[in-house]
VEXGU-918812 format. One record per residue: residue number from 1; x, y, z of N, C-alpha, C, O in turn. Coordinates in Angstrom, 3 decimals, padded with zeros to 6 digits. Layout:
residues N
<rec seq="NUM" n_u="X" n_v="Y" n_w="Z" ca_u="X" ca_v="Y" ca_w="Z" c_u="X" c_v="Y" c_w="Z" o_u="X" o_v="Y" o_w="Z"/>
...
***
This chain:
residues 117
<rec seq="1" n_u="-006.395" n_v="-049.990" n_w="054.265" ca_u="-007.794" ca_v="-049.718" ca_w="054.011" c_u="-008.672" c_v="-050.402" c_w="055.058" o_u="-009.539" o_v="-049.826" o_w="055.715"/>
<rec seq="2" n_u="-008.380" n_v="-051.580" n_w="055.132" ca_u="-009.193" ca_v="-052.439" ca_w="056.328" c_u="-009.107" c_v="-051.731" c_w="057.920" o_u="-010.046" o_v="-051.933" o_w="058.690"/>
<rec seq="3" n_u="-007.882" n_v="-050.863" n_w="058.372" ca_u="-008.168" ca_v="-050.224" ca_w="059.136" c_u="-008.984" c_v="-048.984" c_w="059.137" o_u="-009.633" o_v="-048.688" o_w="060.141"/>
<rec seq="4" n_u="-008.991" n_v="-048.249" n_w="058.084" ca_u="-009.520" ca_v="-046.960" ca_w="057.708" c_u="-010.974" c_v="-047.256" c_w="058.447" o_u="-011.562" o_v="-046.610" o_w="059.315"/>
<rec seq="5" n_u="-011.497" n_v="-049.085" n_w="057.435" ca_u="-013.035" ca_v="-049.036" ca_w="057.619" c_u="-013.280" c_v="-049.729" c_w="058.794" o_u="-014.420" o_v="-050.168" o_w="058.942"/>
<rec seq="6" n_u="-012.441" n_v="-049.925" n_w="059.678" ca_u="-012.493" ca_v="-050.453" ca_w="061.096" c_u="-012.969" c_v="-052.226" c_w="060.645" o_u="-013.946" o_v="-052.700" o_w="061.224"/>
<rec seq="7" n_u="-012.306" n_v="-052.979" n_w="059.741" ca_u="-012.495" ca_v="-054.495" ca_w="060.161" c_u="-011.180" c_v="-054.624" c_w="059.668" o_u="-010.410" o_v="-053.945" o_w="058.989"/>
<rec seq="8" n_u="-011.175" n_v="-056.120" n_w="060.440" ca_u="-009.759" ca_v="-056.451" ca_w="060.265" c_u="-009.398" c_v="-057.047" c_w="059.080" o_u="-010.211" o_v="-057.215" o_w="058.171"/>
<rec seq="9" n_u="-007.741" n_v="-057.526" n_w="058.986" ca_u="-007.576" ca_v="-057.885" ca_w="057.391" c_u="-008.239" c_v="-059.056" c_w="056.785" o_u="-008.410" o_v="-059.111" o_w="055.567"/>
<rec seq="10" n_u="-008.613" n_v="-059.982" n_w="057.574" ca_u="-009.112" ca_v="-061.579" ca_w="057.022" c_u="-010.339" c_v="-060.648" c_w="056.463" o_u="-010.558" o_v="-060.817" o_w="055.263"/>
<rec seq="11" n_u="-010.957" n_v="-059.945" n_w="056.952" ca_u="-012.742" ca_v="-059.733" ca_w="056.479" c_u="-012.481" c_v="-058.532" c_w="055.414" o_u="-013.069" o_v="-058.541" o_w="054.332"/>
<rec seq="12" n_u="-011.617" n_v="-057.546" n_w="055.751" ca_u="-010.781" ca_v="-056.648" ca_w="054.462" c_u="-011.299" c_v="-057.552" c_w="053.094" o_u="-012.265" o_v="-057.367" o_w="052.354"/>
<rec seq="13" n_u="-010.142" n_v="-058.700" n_w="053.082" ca_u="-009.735" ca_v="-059.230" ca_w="051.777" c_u="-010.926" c_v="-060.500" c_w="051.163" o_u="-010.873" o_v="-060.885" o_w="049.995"/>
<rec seq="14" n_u="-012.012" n_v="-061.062" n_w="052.212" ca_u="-013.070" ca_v="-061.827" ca_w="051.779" c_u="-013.863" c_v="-060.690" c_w="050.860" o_u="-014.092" o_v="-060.916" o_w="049.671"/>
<rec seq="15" n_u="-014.319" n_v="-059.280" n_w="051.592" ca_u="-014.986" ca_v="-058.634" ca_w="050.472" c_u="-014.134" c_v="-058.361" c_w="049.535" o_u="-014.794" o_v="-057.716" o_w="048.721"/>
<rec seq="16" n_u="-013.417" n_v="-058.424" n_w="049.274" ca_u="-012.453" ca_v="-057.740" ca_w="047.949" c_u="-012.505" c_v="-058.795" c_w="047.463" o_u="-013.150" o_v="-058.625" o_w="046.429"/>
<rec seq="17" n_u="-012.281" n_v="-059.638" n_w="047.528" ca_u="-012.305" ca_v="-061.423" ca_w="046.792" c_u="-013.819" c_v="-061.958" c_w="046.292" o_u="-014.120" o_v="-062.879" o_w="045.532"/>
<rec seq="18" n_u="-014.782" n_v="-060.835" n_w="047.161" ca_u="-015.943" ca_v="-061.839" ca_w="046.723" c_u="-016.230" c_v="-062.202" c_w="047.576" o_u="-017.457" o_v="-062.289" o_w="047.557"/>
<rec seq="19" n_u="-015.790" n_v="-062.566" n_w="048.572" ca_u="-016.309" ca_v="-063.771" ca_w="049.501" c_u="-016.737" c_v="-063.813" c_w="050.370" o_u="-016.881" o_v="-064.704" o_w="051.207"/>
<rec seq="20" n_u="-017.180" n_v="-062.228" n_w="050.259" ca_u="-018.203" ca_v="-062.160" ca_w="051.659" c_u="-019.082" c_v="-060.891" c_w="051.261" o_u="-018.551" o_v="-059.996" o_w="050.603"/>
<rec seq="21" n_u="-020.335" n_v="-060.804" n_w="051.624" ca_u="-021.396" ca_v="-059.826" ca_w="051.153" c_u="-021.345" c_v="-059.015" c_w="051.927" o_u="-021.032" o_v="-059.320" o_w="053.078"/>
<rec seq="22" n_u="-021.651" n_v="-057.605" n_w="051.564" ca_u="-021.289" ca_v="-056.201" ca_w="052.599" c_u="-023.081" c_v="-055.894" c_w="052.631" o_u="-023.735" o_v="-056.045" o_w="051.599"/>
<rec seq="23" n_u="-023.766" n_v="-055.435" n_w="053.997" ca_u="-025.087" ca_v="-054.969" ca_w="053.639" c_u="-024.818" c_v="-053.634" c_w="053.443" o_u="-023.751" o_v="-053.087" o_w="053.722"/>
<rec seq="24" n_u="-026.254" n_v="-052.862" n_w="052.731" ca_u="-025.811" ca_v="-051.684" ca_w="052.825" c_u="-026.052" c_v="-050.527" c_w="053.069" o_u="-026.097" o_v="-049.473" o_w="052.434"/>
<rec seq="25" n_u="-026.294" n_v="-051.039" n_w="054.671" ca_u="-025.887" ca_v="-050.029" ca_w="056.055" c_u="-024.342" c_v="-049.922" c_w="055.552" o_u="-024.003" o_v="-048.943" o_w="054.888"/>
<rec seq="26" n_u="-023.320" n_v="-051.047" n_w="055.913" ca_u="-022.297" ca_v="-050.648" ca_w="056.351" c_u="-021.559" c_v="-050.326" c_w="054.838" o_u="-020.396" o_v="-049.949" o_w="054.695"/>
<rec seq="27" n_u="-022.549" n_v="-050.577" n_w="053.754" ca_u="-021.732" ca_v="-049.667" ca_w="052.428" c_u="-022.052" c_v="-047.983" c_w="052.510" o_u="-021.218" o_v="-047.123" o_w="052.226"/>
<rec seq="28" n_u="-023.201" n_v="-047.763" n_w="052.884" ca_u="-023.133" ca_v="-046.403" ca_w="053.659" c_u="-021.901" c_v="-045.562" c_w="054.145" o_u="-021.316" o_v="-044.534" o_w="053.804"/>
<rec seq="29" n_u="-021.794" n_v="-046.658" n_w="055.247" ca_u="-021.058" ca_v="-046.248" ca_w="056.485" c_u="-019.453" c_v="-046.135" c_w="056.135" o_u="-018.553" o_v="-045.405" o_w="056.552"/>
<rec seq="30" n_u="-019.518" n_v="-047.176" n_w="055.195" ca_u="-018.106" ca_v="-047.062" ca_w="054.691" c_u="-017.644" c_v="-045.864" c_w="053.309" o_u="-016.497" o_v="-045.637" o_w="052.925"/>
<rec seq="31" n_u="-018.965" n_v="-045.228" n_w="052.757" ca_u="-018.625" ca_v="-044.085" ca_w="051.969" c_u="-018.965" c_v="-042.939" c_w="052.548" o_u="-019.264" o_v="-041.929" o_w="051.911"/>
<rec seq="32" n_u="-018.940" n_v="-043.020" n_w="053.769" ca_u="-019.213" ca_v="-041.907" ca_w="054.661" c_u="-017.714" c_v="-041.545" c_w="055.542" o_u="-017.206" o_v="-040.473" o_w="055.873"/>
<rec seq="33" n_u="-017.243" n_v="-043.162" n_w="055.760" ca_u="-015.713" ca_v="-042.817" ca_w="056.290" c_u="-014.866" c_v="-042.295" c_w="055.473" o_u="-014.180" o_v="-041.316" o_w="055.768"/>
<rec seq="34" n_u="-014.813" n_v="-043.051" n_w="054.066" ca_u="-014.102" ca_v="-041.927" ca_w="052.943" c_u="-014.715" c_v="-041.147" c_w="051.557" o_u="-014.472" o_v="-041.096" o_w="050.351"/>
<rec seq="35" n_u="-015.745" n_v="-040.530" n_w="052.618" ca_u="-016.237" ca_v="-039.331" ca_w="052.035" c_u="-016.161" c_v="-039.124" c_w="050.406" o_u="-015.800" o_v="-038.172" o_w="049.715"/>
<rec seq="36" n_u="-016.622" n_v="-040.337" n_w="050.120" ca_u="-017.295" ca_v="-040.767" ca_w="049.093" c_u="-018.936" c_v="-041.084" c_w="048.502" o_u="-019.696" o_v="-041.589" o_w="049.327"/>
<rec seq="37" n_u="-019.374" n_v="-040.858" n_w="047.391" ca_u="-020.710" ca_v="-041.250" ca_w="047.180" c_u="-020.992" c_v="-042.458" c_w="046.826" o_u="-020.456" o_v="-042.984" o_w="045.850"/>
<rec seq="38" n_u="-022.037" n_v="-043.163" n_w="047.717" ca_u="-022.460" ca_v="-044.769" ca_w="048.236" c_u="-022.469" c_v="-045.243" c_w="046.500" o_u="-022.557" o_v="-046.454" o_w="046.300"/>
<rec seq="39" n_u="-022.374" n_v="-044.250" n_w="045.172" ca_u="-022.536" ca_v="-045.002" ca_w="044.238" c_u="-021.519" c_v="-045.685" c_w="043.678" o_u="-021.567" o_v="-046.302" o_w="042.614"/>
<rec seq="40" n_u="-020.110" n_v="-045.511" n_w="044.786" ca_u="-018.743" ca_v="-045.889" ca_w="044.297" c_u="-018.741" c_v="-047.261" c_w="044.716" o_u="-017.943" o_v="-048.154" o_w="044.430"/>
<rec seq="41" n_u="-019.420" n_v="-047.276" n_w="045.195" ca_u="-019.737" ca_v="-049.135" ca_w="045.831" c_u="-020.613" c_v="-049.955" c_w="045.398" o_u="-020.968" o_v="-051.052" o_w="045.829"/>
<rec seq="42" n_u="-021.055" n_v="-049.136" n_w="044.203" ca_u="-022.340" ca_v="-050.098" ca_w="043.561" c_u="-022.024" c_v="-050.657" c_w="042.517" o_u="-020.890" o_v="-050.255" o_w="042.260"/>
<rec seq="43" n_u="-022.475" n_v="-051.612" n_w="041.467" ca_u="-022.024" ca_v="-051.894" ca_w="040.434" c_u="-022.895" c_v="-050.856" c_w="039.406" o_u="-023.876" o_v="-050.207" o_w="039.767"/>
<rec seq="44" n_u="-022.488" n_v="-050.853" n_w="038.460" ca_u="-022.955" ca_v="-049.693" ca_w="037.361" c_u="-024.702" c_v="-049.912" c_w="037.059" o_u="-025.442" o_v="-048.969" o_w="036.778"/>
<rec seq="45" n_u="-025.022" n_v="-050.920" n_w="037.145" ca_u="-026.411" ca_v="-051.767" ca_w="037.247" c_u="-027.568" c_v="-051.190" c_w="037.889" o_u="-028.745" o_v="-051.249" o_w="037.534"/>
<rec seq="46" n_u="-027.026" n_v="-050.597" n_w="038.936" ca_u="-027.592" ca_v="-049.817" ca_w="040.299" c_u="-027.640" c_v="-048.766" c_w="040.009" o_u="-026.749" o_v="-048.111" o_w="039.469"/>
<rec seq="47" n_u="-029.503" n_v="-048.160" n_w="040.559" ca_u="-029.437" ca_v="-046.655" ca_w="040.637" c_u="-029.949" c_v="-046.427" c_w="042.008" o_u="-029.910" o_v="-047.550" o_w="042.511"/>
<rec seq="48" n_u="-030.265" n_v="-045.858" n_w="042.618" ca_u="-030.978" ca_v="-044.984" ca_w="043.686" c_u="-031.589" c_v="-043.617" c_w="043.189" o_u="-031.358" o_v="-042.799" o_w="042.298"/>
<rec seq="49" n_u="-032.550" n_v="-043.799" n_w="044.290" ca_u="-033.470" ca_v="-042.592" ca_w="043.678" c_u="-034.178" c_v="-042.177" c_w="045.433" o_u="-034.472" o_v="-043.029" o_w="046.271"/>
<rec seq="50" n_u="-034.278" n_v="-041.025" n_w="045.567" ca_u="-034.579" ca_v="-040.458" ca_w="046.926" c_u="-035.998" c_v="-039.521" c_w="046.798" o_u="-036.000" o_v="-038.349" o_w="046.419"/>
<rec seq="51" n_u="-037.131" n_v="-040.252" n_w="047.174" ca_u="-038.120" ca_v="-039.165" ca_w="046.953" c_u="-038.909" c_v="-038.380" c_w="047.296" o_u="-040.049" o_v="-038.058" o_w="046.960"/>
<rec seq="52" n_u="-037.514" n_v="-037.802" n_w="048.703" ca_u="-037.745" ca_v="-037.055" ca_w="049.886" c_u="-038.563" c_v="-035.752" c_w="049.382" o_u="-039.541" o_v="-035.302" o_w="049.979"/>
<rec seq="53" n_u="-037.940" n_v="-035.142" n_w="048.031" ca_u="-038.913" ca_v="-033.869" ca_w="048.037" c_u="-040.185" c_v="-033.578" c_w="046.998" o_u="-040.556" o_v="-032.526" o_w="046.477"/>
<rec seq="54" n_u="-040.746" n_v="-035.054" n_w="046.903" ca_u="-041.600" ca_v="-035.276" ca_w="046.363" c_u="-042.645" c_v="-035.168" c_w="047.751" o_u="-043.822" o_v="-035.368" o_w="047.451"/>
<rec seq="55" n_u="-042.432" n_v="-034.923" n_w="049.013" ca_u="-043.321" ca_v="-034.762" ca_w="050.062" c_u="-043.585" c_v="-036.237" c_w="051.142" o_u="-044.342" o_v="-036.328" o_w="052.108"/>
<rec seq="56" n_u="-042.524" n_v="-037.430" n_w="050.470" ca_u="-042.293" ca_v="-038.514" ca_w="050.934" c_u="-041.131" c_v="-038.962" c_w="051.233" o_u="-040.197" o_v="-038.729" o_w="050.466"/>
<rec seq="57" n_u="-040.891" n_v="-039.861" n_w="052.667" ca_u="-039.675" ca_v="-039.789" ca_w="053.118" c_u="-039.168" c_v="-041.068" c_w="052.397" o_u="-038.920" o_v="-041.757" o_w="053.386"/>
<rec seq="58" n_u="-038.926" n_v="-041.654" n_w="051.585" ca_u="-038.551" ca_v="-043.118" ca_w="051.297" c_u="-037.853" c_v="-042.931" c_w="049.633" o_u="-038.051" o_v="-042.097" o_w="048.750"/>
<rec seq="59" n_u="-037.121" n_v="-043.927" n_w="049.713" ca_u="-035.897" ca_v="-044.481" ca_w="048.708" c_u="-036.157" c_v="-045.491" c_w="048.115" o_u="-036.803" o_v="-046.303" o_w="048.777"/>
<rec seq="60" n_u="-035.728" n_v="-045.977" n_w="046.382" ca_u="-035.373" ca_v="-047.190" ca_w="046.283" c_u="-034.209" c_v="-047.287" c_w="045.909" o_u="-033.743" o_v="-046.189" o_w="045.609"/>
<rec seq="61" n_u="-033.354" n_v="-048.326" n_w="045.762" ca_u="-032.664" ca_v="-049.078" ca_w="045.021" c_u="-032.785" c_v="-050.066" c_w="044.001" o_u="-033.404" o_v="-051.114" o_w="044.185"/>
<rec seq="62" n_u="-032.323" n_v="-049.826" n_w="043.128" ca_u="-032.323" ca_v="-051.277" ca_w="042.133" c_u="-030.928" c_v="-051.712" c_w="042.040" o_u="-029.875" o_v="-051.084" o_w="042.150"/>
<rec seq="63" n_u="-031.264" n_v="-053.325" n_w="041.740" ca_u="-029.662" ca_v="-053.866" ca_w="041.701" c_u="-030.291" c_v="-054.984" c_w="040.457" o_u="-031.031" o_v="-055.957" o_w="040.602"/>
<rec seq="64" n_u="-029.645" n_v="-054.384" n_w="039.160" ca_u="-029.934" ca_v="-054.754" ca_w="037.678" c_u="-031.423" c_v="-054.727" c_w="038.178" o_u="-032.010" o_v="-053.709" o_w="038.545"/>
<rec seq="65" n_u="-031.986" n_v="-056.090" n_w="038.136" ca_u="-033.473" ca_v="-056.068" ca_w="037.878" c_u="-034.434" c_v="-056.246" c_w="039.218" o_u="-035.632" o_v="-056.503" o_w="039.103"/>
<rec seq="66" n_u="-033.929" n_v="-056.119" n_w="040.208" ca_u="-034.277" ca_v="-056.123" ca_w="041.623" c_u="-034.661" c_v="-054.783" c_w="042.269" o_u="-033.885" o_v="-053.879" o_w="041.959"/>
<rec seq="67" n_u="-035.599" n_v="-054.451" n_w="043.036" ca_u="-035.693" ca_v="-053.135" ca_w="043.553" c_u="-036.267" c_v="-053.404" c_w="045.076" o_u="-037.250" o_v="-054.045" o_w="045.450"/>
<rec seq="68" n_u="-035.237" n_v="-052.637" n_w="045.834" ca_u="-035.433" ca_v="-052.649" ca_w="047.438" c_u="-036.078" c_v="-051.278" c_w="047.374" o_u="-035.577" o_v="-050.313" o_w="046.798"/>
<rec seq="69" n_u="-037.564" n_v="-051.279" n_w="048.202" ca_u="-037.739" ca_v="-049.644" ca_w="048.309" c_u="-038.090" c_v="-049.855" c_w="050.362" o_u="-038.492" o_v="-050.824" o_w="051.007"/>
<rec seq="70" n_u="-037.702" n_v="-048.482" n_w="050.770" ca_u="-037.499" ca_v="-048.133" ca_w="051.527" c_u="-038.325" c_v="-047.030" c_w="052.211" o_u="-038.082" o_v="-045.866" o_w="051.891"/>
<rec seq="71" n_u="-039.222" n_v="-047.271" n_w="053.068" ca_u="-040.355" ca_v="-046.079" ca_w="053.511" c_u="-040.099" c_v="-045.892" c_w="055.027" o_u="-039.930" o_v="-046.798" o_w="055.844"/>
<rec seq="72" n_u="-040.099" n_v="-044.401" n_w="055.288" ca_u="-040.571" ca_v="-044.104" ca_w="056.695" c_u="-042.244" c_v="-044.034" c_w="057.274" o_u="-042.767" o_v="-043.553" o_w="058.279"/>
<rec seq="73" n_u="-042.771" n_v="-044.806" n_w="056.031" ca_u="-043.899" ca_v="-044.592" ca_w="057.052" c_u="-043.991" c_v="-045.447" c_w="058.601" o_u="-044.706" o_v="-044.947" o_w="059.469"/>
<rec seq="74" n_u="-043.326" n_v="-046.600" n_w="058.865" ca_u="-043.442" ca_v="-047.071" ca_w="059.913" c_u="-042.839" c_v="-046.354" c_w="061.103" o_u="-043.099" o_v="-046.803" o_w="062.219"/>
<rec seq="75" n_u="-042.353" n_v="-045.685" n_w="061.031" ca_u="-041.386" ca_v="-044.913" ca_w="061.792" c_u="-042.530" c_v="-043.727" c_w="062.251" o_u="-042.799" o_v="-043.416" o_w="063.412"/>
<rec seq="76" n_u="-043.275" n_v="-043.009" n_w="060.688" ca_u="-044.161" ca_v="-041.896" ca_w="061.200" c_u="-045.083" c_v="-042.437" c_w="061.797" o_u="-045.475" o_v="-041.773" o_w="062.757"/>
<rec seq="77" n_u="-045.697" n_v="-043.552" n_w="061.600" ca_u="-046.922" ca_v="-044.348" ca_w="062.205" c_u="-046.638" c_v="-044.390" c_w="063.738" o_u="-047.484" o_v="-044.080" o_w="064.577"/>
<rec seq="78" n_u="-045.134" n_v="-044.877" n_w="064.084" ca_u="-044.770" ca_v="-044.705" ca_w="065.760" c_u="-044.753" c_v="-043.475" c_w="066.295" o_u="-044.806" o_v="-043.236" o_w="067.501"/>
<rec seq="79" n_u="-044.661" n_v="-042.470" n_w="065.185" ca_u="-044.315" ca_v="-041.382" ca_w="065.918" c_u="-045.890" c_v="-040.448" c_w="066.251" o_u="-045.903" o_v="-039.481" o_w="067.014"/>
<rec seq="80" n_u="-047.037" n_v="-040.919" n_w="065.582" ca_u="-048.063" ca_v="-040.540" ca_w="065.380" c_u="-048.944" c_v="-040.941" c_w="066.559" o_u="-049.683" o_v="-040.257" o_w="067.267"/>
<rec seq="81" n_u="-048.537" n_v="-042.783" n_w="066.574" ca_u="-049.028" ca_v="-043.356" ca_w="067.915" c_u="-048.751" c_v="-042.450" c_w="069.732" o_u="-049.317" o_v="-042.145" o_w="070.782"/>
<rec seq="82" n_u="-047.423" n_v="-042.395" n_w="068.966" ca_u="-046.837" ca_v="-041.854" ca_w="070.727" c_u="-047.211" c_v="-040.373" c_w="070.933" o_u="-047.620" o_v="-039.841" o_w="071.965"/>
<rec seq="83" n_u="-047.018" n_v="-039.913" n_w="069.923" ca_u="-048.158" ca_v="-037.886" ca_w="069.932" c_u="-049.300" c_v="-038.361" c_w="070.404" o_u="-049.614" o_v="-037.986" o_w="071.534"/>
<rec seq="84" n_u="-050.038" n_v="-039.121" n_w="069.814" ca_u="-051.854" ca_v="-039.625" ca_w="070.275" c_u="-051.652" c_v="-039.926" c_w="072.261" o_u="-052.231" o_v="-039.337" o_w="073.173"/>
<rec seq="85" n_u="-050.688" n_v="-040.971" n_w="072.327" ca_u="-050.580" ca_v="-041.360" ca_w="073.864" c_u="-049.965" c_v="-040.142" c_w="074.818" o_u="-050.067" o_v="-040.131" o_w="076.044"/>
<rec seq="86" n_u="-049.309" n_v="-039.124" n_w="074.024" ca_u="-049.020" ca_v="-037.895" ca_w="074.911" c_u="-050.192" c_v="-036.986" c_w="075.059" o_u="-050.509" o_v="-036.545" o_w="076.163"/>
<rec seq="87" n_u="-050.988" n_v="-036.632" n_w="073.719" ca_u="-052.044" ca_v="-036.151" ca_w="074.319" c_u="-053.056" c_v="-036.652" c_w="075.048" o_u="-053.882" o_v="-035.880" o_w="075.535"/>
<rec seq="88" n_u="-053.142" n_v="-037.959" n_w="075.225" ca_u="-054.324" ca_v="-038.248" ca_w="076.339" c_u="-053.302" c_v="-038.076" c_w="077.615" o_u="-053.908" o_v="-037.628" o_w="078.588"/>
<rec seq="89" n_u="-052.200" n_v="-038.266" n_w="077.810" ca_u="-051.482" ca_v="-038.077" ca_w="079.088" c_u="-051.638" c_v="-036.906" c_w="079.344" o_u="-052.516" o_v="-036.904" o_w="080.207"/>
<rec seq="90" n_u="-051.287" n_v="-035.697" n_w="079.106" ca_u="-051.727" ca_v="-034.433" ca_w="078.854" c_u="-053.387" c_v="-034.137" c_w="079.383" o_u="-053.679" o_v="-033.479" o_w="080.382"/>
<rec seq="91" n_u="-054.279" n_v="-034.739" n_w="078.531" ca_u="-055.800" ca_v="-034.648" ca_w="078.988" c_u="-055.750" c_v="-034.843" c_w="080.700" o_u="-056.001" o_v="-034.140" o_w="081.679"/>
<rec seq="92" n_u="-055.307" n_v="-036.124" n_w="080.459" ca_u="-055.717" ca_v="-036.820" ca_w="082.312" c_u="-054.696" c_v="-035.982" c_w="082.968" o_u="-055.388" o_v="-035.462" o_w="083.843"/>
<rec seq="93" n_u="-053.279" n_v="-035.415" n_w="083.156" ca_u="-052.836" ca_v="-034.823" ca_w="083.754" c_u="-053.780" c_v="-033.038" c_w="083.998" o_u="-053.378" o_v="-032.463" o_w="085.009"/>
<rec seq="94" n_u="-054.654" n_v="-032.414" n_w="083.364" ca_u="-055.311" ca_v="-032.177" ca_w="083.095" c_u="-056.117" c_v="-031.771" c_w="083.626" o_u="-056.145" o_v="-030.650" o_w="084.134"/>
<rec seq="95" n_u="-057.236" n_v="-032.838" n_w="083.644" ca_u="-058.212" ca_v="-033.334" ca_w="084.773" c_u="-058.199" c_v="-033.237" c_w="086.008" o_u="-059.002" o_v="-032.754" o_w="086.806"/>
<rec seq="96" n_u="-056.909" n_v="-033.895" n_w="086.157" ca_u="-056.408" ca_v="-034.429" ca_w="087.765" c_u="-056.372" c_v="-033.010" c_w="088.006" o_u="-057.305" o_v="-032.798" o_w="088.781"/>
<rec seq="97" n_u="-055.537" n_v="-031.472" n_w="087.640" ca_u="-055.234" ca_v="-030.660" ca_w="088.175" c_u="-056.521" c_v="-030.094" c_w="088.514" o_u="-056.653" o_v="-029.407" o_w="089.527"/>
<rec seq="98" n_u="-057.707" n_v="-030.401" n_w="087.540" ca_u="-058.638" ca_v="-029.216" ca_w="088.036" c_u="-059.339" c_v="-030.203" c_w="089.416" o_u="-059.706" o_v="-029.646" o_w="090.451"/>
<rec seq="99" n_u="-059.430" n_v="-031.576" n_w="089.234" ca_u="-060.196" ca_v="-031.746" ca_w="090.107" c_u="-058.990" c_v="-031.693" c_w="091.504" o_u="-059.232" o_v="-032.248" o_w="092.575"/>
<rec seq="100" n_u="-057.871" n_v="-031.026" n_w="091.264" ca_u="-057.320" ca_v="-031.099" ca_w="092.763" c_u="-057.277" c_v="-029.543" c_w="092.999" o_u="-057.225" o_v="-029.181" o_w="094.174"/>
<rec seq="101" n_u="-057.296" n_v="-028.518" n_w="091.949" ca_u="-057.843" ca_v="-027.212" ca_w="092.052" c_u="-059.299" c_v="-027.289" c_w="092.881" o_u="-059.428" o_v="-026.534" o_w="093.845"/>
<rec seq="102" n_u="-060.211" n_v="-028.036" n_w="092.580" ca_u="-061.252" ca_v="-027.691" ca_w="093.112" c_u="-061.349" c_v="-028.237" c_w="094.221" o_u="-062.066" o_v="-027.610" o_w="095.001"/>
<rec seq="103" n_u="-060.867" n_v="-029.261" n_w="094.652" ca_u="-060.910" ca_v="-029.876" ca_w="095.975" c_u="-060.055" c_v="-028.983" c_w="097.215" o_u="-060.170" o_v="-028.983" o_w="098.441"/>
<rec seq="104" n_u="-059.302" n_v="-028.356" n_w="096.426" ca_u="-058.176" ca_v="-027.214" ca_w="097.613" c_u="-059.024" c_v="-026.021" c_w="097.596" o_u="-058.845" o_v="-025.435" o_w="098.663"/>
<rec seq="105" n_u="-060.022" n_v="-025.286" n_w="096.725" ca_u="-060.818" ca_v="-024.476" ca_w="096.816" c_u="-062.086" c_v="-025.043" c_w="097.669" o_u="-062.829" o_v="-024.398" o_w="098.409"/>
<rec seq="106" n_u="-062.112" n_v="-026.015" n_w="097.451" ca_u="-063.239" ca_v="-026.649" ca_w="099.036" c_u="-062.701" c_v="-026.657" c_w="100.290" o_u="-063.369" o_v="-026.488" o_w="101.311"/>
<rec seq="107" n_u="-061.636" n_v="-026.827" n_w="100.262" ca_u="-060.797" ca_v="-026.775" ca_w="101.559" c_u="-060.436" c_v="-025.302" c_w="102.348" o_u="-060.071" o_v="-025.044" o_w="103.495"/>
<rec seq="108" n_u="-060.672" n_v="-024.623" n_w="101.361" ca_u="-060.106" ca_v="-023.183" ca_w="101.536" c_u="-061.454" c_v="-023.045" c_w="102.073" o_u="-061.561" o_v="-023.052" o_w="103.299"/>
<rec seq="109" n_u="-062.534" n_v="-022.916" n_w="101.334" ca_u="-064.047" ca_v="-022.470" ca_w="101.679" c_u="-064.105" c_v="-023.128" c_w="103.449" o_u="-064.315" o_v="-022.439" o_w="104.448"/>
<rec seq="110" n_u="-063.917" n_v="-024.242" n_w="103.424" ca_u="-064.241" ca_v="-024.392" ca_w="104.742" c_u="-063.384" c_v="-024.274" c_w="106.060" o_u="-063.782" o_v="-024.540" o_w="107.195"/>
<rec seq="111" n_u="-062.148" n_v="-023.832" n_w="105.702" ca_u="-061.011" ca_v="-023.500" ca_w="106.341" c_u="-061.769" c_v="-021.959" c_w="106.669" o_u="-061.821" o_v="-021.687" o_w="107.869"/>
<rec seq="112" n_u="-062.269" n_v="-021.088" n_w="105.860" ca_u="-062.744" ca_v="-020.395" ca_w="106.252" c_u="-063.558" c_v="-019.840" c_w="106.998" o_u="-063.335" o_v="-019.016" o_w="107.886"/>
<rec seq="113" n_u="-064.723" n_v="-020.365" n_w="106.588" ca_u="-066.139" ca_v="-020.935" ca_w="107.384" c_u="-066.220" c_v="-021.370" c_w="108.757" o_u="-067.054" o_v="-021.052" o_w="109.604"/>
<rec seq="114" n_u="-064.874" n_v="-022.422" n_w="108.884" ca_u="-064.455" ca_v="-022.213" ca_w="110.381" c_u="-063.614" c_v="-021.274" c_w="111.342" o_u="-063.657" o_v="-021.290" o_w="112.572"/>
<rec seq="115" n_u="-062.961" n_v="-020.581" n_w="110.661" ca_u="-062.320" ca_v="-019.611" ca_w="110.906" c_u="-063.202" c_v="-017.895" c_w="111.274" o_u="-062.691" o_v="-016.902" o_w="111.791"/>
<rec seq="116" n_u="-064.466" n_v="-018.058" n_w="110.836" ca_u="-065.037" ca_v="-017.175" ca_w="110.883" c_u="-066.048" c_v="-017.204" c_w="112.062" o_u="-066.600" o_v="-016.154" o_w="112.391"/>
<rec seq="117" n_u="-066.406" n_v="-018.786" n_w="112.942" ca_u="-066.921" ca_v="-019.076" ca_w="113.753" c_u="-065.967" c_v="-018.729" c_w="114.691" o_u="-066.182" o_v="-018.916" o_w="115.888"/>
***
């Protein structure tokens, strides 16, 4: 089993004993290697609840009387920031083109102008 979940046997047999705490990312990760549901790793105490299609991306957990909750808003907040900093990059890229459109249409005008002398 300790190979299945990629650690070796000393750290195998501390969690099985107790004696060492699993976070749970890697209780995830480890009912994902045997394609199991993360609730096979919980004690009966524990629920999860997902309240993605309530129109919100975030989770909690409880463990007996404890509750970890879990939000993407920080994640949308970065992702909101960096859309905002692409569209002003966008604006000024933008800008720059017309004012180098118009500066090559001045150039043309007088490329002409001399050309006609």
């Amino acid at each position: 089993m300790a190979s299945i979940l990629g650690l070796n046997d000393s750290t195998y047999g501390a969690i099985e004993r107790n004696e060492r705490q699993v976070n749970f990312e890697n209780i995830v990760n480890y009912a994902e290697i045997l394609k199991v549901p993360v609730q096979e790793f919980l004690p009966e105490l524990t629920s999860i609840s997902n309240n993605h299609n309530q129109g919100t991306a975030s989770a909690s957990i409880v463990f007996g009387n404890i509750n970890y909750y879990a939000s993407n808003d920080d994640t949308l907040n970065q992702l909101q920031k960096e859309n905002e900093m692409l569209k002003q990059e966008n604006q000024l890229q933008k800008d720059q083109i017309n004012i180098l459109t118009q500066q090559l249409q001045t150039t043309l005008n007088l490329l002409e102008k001399l050309s006609v002398k």
